[in-house]
C-alpha positions in Angstrom: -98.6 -108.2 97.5 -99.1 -105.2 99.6 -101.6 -103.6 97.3 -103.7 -107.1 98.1 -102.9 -106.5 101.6 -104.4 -102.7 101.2 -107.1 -103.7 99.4 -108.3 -106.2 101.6 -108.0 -104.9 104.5 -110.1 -101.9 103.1 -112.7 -104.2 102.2 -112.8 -105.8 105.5 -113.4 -102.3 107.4 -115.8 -101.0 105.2 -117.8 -104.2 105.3 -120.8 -104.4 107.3 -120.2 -106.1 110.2 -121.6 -109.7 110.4 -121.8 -110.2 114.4 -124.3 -108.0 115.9 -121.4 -107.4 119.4 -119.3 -104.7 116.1 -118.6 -101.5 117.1 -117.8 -99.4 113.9 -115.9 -95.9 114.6 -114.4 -93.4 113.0 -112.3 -90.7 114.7 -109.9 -87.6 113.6 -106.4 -87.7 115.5 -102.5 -85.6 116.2 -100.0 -85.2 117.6 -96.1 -85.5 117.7 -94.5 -86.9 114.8 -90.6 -87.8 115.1 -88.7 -89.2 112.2 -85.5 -91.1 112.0 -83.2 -91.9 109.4 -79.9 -93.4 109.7 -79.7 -91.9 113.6 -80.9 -88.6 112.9 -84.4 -87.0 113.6 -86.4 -84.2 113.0 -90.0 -83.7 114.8 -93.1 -82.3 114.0 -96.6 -82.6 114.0 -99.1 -85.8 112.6 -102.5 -85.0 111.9 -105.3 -87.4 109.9 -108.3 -89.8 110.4 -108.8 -93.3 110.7 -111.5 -95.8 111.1 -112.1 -99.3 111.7 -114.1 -102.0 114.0 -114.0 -103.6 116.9 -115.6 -106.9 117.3 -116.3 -108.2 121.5 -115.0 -112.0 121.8 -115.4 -112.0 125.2 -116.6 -110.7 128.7 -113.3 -108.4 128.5 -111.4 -109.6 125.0 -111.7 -107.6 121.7 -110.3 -107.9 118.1 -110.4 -105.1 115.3 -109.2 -103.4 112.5 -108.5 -99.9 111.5 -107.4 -98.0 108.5 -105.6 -94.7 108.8 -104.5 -92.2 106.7 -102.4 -89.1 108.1 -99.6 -86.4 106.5 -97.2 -84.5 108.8 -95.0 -81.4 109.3 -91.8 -82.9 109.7 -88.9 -81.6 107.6 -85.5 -81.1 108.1 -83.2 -79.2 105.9 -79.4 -78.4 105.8 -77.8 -76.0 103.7 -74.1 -75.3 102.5 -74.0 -78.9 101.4 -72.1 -79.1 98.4 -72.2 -75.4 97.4 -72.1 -72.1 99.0 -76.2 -71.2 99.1 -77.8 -74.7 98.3 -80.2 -76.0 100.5 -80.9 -80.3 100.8 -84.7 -80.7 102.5 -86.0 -84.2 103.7 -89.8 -84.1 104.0 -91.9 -86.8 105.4 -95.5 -86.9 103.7 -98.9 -88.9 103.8 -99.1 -92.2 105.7 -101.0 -95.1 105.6 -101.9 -97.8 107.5 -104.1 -100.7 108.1 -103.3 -102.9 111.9 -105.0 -105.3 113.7 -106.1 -104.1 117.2 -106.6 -106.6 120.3 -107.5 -105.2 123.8 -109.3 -105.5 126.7 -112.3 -103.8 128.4 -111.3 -102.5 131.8 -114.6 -101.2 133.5 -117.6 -100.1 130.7 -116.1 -97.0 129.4 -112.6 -98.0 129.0 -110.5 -100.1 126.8 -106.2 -100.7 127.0 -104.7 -102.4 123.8 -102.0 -103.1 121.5 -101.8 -103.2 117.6 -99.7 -104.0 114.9 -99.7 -103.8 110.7 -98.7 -102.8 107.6 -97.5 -99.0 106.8 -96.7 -96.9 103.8 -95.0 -93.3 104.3 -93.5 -91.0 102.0 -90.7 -89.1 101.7 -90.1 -86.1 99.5 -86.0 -85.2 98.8 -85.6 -81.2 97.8 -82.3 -80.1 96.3 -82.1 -76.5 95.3 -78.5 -75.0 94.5 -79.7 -71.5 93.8 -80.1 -72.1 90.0 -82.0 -75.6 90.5 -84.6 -77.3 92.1 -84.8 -81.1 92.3 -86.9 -82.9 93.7 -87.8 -86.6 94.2 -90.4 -88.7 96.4 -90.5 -92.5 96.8 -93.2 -94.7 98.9 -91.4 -96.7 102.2 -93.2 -100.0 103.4 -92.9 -100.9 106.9 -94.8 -102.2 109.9 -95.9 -100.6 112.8 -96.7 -101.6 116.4 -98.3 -99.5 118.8 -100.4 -99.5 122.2 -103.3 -97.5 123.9 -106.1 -96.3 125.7 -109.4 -95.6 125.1 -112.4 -94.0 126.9 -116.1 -93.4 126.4 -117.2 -89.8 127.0 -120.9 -90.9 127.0 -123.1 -91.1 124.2 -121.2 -92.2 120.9 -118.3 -90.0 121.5 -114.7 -91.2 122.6 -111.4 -90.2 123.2 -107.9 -91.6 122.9 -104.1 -91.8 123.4 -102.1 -93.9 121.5 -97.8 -94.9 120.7 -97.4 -96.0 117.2 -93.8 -97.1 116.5 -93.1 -97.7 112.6 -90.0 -99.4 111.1 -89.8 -98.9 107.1 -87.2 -99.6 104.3 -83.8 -97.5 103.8 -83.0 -96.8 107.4 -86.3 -94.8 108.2 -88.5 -95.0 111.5 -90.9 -93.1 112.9 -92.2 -92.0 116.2 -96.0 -91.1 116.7 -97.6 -89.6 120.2 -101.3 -89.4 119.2 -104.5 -88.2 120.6 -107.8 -88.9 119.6 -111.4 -88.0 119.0 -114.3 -89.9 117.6 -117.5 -91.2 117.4 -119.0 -94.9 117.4 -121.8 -95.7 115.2 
C-alpha cells in the first residue's frame, strides 16, 4: 500500500500540470533535526530537496503537493553498555516524504500554510564491543504534519520557513525547523 501511495504521488508531481493557474517548484532546504525515541532525543542537522506544485483555487485558496527527500546528522551514542569499551550508536538516515499542502495567499508575494502526509525515515543501530561491529537499519512509516511561510524574492526565486512534526512506528518522532530556497518554473 505505501509503495502505491509513493508511487503515485510521484506521478502526480512530476505530471505536467493540467490547469494553466500551476506553479511547479523545486527548492533545496536545512535546518534542525531533533529525534525522539521512547522520550529521549538527540539533535542535529536536516539537509535535502523537495519539489512539488501548487495549484490557485481561489482569489487567496491553494492546494499542492510536494515530494521531499532529505538525510540528517543526528546520532546519538552511549558507551559502557554491556561491556567495559563497547559503544551502542542510533543513527537517523534518509527521509522521505510526499504531503498535501493547502494555504493562503496573503498579499502577492506571500503565502502561510499547513500540510500533512506520508513519511519514511531510517534508522541505522551500531553495536561495536571492541572485537565486533553490528550493525542493522530498518525503514519507519509515519505521517507528518507541518506549517509555514513563504515569500517571493522577485523573479522566480523564493524563500521559506517551515515546522514539520513526524510521528513513525516503534516509539520514534521527529522534530524538523527548516529553511528554504527555490525557484518556480
Amino acid at each position: 500500500m505505501k509503495n502505491i501511495a509513493l508511487f503515485g504521488a510521484a506521478a502526480a508531481l512530476f505530471a505536467v500540470p493540467a490547469t494553466a493557474n500551476a506553479q511547479a517548484y523545486v527548492q533545496a532546504q536545512t535546518g534542525l533535526d531533533s529525534v525522539s525515541v521512547n522520550g529521549g532525543s538527540s539533535e542535529g542537522l536536516t539537509y535535502g530537496v523537495a519539489a512539488g506544485y501548487d495549484v490557485q483555487a481561489r482569489d487567496a485558496l491553494f492546494f499542492g503537493i510536494q515530494a521531499s527527500v532529505s538525510d540528517s546528522t543526528t546520532k546519538e551514542c552511549e558507551r559502557d553498555l554491556l561491556s567495559v569499551g563497547d559503544k551502542l550508536c542510533v543513527r537517523s538516515g534518509r527521509d522521505l516524504a510526499a504531503v498535501a499542502r493547502v494555504g493562503t495567499n496573503v498579499g502577492d508575494t506571500t503565502k502561510l500554510y499547513v500540510l500533512g502526509g506520508y513519511t519514511n525515515a531510517r534508522i541505522r543501530v551500531t553495536y561495536n564491543d571492541g572485537t565486533n561491529k553490528d550493525s542493522e537499519g530498518t525503514n519507519l512509516d509515519g505521517f507528518r504534519l507541518g506549517a509555514g511561510f513563504e515569500h517571493d524574492f522577485g523573479g522566480n526565486l523564493f524563500g521559506k520557513v517551515e515546522y514539520n512534526y513526524s510521528n513513525y512506528e516503534q516509539g520514534f518522532s521527529r522534530h524538523y525547523a527548516l529553511a528554504g530556497l527555490g525557484v518556480k518554473f
